[in-house]
N, CA, C and O atoms as a Tinker XYZ file with bonds, in Angstrom:
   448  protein
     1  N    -44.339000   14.045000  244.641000    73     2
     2  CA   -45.787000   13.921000  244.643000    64     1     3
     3  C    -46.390000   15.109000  243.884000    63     2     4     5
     4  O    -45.738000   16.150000  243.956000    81     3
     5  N    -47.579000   15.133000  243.133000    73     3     6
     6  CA   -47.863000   15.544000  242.173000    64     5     7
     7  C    -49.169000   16.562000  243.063000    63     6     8     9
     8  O    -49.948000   15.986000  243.823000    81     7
     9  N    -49.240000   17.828000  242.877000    73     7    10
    10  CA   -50.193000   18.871000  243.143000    64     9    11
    11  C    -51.550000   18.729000  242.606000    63    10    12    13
    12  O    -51.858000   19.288000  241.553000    81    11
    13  N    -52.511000   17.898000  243.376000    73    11    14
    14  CA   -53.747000   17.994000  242.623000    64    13    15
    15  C    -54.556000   19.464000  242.358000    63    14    16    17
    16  O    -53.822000   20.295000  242.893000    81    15
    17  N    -55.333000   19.933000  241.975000    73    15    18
    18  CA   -55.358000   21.427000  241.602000    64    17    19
    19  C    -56.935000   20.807000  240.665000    63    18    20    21
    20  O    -57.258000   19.897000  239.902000    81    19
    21  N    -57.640000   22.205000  241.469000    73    19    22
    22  CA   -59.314000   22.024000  240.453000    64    21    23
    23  C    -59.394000   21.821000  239.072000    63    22    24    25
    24  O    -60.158000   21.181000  238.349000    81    23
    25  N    -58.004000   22.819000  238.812000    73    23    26
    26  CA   -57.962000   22.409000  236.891000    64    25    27
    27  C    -57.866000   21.239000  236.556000    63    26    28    29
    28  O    -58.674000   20.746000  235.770000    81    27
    29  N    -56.703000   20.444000  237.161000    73    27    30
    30  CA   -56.554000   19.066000  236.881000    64    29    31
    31  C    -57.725000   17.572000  237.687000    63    30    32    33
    32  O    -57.718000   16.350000  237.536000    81    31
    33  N    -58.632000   18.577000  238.569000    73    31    34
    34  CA   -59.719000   17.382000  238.747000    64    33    35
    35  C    -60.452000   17.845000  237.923000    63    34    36    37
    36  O    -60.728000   16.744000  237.447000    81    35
    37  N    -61.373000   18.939000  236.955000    73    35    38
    38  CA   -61.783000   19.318000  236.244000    64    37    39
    39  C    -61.518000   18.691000  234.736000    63    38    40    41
    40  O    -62.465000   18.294000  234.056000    81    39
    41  N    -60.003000   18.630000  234.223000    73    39    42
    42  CA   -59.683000   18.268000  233.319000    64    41    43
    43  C    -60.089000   16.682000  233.112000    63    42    44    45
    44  O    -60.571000   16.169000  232.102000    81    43
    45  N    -59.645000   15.862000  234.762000    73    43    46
    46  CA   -59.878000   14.380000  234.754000    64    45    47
    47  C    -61.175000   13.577000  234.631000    63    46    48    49
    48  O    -61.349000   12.379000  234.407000    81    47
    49  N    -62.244000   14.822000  234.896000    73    47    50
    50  CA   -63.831000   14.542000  234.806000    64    49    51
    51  C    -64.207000   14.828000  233.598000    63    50    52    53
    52  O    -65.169000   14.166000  233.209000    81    51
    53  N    -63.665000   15.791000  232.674000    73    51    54
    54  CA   -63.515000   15.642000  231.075000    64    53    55
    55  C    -63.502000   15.171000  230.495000    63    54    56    57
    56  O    -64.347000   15.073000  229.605000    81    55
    57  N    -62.085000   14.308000  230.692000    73    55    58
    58  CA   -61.789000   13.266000  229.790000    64    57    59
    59  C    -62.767000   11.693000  230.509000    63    58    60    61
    60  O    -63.211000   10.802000  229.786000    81    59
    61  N    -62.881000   11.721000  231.851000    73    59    62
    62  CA   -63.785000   10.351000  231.637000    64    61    63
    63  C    -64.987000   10.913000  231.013000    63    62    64    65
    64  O    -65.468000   10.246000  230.097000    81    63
    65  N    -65.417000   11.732000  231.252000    73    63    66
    66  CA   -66.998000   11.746000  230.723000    64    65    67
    67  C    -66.950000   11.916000  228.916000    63    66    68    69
    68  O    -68.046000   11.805000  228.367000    81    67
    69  N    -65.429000   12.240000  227.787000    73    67    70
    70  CA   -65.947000   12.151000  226.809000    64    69    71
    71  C    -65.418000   10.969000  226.386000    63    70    72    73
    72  O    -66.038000   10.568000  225.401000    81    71
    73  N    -64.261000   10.018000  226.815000    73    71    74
    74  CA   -64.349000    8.532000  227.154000    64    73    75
    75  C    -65.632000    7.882000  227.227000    63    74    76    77
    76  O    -65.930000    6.914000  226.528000    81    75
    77  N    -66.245000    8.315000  227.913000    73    75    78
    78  CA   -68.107000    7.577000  228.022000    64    77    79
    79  C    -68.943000    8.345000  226.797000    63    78    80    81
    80  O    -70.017000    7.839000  226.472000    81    79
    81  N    -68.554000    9.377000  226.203000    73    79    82
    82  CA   -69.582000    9.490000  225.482000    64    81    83
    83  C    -68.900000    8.683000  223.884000    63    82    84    85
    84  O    -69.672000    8.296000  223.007000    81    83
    85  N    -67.721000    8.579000  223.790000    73    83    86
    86  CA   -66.926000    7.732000  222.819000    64    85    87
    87  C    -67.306000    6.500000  222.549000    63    86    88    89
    88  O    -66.858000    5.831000  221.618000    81    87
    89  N    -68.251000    6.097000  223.443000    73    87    90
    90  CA   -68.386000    4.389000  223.749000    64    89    91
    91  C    -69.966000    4.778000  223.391000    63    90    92    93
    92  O    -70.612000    3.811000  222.987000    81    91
    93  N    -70.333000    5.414000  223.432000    73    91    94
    94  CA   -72.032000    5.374000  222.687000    64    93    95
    95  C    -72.198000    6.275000  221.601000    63    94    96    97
    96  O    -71.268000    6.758000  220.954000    81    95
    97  N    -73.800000    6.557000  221.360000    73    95    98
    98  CA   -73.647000    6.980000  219.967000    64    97    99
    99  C    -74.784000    8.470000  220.491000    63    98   100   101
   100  O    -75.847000    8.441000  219.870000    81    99
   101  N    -74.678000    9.545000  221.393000    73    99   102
   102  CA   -75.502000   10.353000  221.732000    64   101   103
   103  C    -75.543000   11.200000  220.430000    63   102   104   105
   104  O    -74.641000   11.368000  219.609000    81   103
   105  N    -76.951000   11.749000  220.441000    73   103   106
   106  CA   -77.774000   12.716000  219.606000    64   105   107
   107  C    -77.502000   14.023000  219.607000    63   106   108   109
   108  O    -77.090000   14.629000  218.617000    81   107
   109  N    -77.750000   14.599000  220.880000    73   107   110
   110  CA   -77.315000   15.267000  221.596000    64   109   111
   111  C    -77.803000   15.441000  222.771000    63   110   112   113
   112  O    -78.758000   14.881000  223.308000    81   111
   113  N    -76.800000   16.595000  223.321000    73   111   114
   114  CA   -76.822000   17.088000  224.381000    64   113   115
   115  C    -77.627000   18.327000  225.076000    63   114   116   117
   116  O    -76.936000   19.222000  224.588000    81   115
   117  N    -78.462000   18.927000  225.759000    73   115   118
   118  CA   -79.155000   19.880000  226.332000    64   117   119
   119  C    -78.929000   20.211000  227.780000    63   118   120   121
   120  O    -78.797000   19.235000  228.518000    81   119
   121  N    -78.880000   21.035000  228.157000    73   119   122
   122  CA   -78.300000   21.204000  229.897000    64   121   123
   123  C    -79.974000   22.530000  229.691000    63   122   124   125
   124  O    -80.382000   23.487000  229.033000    81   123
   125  N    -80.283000   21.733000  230.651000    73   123   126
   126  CA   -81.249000   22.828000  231.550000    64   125   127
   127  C    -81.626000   23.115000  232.960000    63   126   128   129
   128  O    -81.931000   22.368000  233.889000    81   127
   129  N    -81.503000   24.616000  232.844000    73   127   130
   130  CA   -80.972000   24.775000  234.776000    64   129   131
   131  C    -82.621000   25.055000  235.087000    63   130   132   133
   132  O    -83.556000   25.568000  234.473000    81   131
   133  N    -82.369000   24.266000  236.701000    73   131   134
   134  CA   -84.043000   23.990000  237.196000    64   133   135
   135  C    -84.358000   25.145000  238.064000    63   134   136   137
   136  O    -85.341000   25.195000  238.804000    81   135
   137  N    -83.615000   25.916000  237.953000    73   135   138
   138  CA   -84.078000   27.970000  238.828000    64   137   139
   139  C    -83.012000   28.647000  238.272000    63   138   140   141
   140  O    -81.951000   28.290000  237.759000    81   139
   141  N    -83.567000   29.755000  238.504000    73   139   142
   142  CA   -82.495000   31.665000  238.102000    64   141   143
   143  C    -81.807000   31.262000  239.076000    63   142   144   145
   144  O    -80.726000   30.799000  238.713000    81   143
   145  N    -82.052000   31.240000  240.593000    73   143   146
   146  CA   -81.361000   31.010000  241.303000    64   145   147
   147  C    -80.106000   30.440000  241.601000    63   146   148   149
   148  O    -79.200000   30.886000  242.304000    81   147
   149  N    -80.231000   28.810000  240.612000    73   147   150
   150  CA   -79.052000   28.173000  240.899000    64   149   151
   151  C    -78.857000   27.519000  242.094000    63   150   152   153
   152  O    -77.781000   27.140000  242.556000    81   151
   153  N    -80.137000   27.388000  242.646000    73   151   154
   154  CA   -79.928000   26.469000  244.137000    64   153   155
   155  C    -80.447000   24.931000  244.101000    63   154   156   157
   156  O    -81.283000   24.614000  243.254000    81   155
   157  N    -80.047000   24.168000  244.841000    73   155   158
   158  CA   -80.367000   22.851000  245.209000    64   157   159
   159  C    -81.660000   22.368000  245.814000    63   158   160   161
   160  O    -82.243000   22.748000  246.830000    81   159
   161  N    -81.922000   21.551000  245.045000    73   159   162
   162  CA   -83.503000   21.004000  245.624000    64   161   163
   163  C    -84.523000   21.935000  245.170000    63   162   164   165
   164  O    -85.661000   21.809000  245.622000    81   163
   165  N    -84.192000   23.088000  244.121000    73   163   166
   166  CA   -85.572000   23.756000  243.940000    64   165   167
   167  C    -86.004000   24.057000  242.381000    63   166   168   169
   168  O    -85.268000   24.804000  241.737000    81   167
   169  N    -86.872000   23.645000  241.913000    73   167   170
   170  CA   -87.483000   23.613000  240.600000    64   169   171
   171  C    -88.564000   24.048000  240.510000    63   170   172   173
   172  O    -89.595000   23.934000  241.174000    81   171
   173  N    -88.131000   24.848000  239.168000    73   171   174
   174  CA   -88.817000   25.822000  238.170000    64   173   175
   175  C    -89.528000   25.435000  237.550000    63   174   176   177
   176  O    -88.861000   25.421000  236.515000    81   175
   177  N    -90.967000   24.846000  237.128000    73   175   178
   178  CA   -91.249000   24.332000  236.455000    64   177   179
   179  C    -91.409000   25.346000  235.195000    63   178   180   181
   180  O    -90.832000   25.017000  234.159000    81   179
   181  N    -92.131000   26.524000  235.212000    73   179   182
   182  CA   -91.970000   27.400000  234.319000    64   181   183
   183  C    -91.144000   27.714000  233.400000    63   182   184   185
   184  O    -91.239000   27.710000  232.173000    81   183
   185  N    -89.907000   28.124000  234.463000    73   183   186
   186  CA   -88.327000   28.400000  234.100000    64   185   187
   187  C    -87.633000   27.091000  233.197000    63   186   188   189
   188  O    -86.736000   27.243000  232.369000    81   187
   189  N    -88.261000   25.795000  233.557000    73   187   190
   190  CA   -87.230000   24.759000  232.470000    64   189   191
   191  C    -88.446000   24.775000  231.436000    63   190   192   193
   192  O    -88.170000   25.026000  230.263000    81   191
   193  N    -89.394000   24.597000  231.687000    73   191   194
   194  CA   -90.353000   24.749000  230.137000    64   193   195
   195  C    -89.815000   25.763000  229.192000    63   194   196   197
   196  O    -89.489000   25.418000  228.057000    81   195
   197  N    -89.648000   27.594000  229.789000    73   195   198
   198  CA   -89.502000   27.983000  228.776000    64   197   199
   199  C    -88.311000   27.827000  228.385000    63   198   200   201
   200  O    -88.121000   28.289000  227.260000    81   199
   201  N    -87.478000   27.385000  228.842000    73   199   202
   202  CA   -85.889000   26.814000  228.614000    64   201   203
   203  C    -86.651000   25.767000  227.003000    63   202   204   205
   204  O    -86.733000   26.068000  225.812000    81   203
   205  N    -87.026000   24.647000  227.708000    73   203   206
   206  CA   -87.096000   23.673000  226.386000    64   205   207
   207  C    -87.968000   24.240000  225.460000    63   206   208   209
   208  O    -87.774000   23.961000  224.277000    81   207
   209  N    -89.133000   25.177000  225.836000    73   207   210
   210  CA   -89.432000   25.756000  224.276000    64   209   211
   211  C    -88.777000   26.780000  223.447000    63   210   212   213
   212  O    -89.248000   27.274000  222.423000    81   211
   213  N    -87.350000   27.118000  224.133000    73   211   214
   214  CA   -86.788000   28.083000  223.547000    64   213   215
   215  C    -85.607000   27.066000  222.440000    63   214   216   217
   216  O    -85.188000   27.311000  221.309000    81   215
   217  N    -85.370000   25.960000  223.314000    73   215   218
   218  CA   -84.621000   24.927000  222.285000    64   217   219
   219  C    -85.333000   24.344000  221.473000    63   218   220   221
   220  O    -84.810000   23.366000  220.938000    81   219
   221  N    -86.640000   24.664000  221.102000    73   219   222
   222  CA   -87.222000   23.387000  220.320000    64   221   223
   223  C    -87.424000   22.091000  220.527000    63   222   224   225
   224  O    -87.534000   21.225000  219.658000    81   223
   225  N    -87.493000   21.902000  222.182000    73   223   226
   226  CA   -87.899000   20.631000  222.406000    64   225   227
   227  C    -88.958000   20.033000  222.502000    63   226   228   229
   228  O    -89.201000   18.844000  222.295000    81   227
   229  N    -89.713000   20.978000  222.870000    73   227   230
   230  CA   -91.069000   20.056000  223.017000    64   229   231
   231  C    -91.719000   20.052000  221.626000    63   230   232   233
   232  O    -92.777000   19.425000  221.584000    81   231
   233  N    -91.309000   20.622000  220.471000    73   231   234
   234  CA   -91.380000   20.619000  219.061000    64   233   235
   235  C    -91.395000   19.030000  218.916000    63   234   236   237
   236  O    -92.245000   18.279000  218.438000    81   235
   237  N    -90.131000   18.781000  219.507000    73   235   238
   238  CA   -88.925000   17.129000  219.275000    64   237   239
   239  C    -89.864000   15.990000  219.848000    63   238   240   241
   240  O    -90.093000   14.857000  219.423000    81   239
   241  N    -90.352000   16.705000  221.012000    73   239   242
   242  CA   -91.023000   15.295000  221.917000    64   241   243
   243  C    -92.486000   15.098000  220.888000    63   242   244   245
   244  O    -92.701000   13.991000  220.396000    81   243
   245  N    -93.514000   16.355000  220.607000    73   243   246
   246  CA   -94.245000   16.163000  219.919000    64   245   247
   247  C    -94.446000   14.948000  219.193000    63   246   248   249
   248  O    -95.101000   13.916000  219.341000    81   247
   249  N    -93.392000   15.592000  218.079000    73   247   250
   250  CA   -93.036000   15.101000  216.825000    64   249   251
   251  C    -93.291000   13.431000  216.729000    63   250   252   253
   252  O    -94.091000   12.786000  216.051000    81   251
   253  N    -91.890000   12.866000  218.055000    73   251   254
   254  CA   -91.597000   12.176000  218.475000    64   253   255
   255  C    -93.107000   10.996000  218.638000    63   254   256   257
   256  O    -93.339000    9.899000  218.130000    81   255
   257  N    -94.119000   12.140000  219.875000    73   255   258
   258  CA   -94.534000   11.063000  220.411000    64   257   259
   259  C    -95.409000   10.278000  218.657000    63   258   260   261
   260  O    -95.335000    9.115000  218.261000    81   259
   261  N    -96.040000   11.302000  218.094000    73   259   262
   262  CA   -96.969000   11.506000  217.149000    64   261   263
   263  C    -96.464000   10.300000  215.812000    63   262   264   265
   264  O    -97.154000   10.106000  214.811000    81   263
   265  N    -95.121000    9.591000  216.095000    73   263   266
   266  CA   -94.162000    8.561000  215.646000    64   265   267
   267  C    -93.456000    9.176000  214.339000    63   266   268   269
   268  O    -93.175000    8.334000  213.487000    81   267
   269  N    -93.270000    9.924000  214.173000    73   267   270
   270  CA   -91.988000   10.664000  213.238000    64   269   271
   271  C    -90.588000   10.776000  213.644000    63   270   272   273
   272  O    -89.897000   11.716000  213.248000    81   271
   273  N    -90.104000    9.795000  214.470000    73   271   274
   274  CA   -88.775000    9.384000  215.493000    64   273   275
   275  C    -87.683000    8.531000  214.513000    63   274   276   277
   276  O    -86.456000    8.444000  214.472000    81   275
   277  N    -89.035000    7.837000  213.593000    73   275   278
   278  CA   -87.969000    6.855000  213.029000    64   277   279
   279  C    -88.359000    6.761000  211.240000    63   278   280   281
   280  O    -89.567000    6.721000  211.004000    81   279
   281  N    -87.721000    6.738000  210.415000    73   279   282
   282  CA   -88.196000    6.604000  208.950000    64   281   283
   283  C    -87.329000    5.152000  208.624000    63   282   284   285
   284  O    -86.143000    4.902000  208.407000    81   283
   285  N    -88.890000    4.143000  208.732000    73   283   286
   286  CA   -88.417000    2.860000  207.900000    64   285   287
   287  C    -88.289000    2.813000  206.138000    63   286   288   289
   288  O    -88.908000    3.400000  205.250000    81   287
   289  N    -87.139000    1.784000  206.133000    73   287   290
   290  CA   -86.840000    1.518000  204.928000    64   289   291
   291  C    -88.463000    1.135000  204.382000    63   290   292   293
   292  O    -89.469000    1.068000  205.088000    81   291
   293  N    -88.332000    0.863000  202.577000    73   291   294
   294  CA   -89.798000    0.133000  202.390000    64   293   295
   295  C    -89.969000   -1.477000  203.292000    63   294   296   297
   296  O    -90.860000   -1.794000  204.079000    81   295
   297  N    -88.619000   -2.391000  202.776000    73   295   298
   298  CA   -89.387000   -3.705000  203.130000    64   297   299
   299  C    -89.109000   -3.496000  204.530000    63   298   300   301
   300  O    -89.835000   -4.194000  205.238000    81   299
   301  N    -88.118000   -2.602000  205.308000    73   299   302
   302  CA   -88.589000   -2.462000  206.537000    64   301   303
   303  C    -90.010000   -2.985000  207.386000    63   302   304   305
   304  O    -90.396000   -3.793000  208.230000    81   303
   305  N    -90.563000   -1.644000  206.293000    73   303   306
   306  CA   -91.827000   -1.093000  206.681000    64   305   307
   307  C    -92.868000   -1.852000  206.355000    63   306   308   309
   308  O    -93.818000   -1.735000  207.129000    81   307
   309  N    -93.096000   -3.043000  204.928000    73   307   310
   310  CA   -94.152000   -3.813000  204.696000    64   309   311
   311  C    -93.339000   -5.130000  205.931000    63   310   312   313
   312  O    -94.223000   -5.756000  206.517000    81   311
   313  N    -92.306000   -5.440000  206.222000    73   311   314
   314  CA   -92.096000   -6.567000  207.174000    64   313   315
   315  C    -92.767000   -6.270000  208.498000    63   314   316   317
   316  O    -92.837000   -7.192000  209.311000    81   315
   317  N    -93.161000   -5.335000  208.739000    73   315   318
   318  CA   -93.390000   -4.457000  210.150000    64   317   319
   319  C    -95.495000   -5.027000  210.038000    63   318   320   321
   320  O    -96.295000   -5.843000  210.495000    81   319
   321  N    -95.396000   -3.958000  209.174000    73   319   322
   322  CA   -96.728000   -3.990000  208.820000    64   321   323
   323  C    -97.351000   -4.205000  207.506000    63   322   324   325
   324  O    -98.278000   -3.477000  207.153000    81   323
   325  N    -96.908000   -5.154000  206.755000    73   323   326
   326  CA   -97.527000   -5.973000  205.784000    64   325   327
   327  C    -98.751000   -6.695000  205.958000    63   326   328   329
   328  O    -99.742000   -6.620000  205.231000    81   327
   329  N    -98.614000   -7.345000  206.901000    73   327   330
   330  CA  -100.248000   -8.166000  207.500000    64   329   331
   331  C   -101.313000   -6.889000  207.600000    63   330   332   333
   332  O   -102.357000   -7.153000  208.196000    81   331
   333  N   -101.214000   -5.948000  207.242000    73   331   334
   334  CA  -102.484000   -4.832000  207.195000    64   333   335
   335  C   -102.637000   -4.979000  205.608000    63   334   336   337
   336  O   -103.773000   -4.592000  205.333000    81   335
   337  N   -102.054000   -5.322000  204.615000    73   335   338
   338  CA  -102.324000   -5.758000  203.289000    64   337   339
   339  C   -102.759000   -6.803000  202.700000    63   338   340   341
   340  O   -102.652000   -6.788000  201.474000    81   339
   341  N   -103.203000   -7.682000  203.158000    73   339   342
   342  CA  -102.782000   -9.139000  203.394000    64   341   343
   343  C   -104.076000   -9.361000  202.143000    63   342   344   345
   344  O   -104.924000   -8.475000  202.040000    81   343
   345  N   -104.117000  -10.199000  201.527000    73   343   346
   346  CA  -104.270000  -10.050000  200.133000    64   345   347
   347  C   -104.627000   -8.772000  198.973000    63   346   348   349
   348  O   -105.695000   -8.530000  198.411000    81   347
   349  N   -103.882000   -8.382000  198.912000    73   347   350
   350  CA  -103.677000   -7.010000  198.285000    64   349   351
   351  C   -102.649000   -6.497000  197.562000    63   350   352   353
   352  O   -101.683000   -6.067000  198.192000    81   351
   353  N   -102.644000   -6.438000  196.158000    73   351   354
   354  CA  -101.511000   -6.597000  195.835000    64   353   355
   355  C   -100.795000   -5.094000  195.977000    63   354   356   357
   356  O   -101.336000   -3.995000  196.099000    81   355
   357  N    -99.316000   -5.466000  195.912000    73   355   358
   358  CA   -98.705000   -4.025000  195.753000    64   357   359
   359  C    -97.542000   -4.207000  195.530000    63   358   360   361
   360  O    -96.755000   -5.079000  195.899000    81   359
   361  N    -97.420000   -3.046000  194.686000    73   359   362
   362  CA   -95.752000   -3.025000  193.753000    64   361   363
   363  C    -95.323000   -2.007000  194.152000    63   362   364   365
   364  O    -96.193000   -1.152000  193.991000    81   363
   365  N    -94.029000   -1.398000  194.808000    73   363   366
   366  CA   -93.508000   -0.513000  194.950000    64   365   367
   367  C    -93.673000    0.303000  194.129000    63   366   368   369
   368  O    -94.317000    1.285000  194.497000    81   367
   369  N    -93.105000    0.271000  192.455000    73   367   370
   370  CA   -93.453000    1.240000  191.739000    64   369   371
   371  C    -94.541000    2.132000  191.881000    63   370   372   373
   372  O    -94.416000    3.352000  191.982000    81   371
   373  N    -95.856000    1.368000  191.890000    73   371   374
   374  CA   -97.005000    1.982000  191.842000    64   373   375
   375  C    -97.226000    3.040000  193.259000    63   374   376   377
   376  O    -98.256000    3.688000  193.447000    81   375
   377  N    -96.203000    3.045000  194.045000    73   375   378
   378  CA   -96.568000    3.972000  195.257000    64   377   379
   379  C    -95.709000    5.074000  195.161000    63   378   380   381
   380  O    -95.606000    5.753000  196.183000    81   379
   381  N    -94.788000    5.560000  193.744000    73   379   382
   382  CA   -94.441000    6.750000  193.285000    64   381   383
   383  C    -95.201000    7.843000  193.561000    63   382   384   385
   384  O    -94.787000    8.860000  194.118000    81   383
   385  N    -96.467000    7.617000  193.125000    73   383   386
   386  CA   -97.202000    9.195000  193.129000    64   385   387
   387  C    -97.751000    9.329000  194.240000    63   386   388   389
   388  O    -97.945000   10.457000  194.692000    81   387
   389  N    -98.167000    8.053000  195.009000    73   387   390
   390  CA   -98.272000    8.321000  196.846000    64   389   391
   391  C    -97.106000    9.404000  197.434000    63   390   392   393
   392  O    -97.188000   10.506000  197.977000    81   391
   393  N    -95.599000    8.227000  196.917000    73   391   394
   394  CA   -94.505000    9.516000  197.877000    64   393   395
   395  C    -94.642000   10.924000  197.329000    63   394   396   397
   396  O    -94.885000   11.899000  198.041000    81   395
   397  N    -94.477000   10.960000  196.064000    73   395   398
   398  CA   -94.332000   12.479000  195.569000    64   397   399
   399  C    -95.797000   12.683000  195.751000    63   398   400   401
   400  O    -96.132000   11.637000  195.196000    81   399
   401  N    -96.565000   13.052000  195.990000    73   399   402
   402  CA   -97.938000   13.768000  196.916000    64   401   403
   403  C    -97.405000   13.914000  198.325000    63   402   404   405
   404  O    -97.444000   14.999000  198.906000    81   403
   405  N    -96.975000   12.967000  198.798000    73   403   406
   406  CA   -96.575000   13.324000  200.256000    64   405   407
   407  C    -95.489000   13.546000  200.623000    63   406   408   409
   408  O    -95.307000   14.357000  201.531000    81   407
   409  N    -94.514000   12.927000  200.054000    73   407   410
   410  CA   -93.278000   13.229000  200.825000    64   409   411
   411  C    -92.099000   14.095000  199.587000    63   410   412   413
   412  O    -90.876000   14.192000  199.686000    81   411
   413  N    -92.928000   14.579000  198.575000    73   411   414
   414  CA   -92.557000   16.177000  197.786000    64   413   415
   415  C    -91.235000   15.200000  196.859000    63   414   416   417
   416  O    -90.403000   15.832000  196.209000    81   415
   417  N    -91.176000   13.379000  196.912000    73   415   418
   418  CA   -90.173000   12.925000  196.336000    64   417   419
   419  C    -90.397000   11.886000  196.050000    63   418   420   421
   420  O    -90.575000   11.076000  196.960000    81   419
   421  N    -90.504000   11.375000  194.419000    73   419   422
   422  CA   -90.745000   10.071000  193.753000    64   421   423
   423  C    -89.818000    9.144000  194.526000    63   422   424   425
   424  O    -90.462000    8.158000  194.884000    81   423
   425  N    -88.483000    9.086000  194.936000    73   423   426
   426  CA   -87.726000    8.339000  195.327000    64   425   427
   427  C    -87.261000    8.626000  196.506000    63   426   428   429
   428  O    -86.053000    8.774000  196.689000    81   427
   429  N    -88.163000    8.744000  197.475000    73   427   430
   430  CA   -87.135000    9.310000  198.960000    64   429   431
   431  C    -86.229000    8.103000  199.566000    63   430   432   433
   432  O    -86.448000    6.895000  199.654000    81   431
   433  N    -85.084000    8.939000  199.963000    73   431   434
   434  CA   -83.942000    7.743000  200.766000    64   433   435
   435  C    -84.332000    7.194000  202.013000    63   434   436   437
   436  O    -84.710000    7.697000  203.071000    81   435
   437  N    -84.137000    5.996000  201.608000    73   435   438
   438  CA   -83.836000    4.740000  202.788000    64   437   439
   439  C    -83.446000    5.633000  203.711000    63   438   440   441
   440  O    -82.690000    6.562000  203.427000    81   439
   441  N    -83.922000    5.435000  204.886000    73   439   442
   442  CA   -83.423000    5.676000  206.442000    64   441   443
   443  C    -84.020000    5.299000  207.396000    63   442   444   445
   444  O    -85.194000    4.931000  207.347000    81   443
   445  N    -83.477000    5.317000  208.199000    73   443   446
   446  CA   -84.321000    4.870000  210.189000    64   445   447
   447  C    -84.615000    6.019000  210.529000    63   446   448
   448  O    -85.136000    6.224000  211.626000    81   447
């Protein structure tokens, strides 16, 4: 019979938990402790704020809520919201000097 030992329940909670993260596609990760203390049932509200403004999170949520989360493709983006054009013509080309005014690039890349 085999010696269970903290290392080896430690090790076994390892491997399931990066087993589970293998099976999705996480962003990342942040651990923030809810007191100096380190005790149960008691939160910092202070203490995790300045935690997440020291990571740049509430930068993220901002950003986030303000909808800069996701960058649609073009026909993405006229399939989405094309009916706000709706007889109006428009040629991609012609929205060159829109991006480069705003986004500092005649041709910015496709992304989500």
């Amino acid at each position: 019979k085999k010696l269970v030992t903290i290392g080896r329940l430690f090790e076994d909670s390892l491997s399931t938990l990066m087993g589970m993260l293998q099976l999705t596609s996480p962003h990342f990760i942040r651990c923030v402790k809810p007191n100096t203390q380190l005790t149960a049932d008691h939160f910092d509200g202070s203490y995790v704020m300045r935690q997440l403004q020291q990571m740049g999170m509430v930068h993220v949520v901002r950003a986030r809520k303000q909808g800069y989360a996701h960058r649609y493709t073009f026909d993405r983006f006229m399939s989405r919201y094309g009916y706000l054009r709706e007889g109006l013509p428009l040629d991609r080309s012609k929205c060159d000097s829109y991006f480069q005014r705003h986004l500092g690039d005649a041709h910015p890349p496709a992304g989500e």
